[in-house]
C-alpha positions as CSV (number, residue, x, y, z in Angstrom):
1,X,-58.1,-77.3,38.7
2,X,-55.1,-75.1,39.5
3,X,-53.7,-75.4,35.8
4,X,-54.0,-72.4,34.0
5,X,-55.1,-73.0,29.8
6,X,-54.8,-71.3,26.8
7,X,-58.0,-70.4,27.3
8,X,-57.4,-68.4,30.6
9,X,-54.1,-67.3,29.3
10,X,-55.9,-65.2,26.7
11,X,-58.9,-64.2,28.8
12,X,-56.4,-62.5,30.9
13,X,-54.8,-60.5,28.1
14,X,-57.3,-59.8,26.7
15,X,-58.1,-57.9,29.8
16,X,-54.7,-56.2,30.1
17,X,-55.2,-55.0,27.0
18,X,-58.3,-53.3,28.1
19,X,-57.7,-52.2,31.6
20,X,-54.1,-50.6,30.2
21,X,-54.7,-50.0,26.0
22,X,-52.1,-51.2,23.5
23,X,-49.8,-48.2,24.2
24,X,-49.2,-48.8,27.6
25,X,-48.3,-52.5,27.9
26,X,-45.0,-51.9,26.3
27,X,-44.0,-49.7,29.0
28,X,-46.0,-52.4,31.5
29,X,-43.8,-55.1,30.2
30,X,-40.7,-53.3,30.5
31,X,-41.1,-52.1,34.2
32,X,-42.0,-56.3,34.9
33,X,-38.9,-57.0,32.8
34,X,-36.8,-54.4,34.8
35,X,-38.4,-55.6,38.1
36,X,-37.8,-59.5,37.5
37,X,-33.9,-58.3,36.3
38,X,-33.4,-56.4,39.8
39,X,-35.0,-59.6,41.8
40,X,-32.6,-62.0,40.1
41,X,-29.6,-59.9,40.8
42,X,-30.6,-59.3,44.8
43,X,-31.7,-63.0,44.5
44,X,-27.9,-64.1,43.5
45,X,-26.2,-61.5,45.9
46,X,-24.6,-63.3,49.0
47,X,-23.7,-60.5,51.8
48,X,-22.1,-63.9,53.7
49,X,-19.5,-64.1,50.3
50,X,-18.2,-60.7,51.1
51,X,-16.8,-61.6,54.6
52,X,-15.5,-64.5,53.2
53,X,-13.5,-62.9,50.9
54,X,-12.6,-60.2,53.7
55,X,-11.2,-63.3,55.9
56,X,-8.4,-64.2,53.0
57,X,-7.4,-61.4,52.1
């Protein structure tokens, strides 16, 4: 339990697919892709590394 299968894996697309039609999840996809893009750059920003570089210079 807590190990998600193939099984499960397509059970839940195949329910994307009809809660959102095959036109749409391109444009789903995209806006996850954009979001996880955005979370990994605010994830890598360090406001900390700013003042350090204000304290050499």
């Amino acid at each position: 339990m807590g190990k998600i299968g193939i099984t499960e894996i397509l059970i839940i697309l195949v329910i994307v697919v009809l809660l959102f039609g095959g036109r749409k999840i391109p444009e789903l996809f995209k806006g996850i892709g954009q979001g996880m893009k955005e979370f990994k750059k605010a994830s890598k920003y360090d406001p900390n590394e700013d003042k350090e570089k204000e304290k050499f210079d």
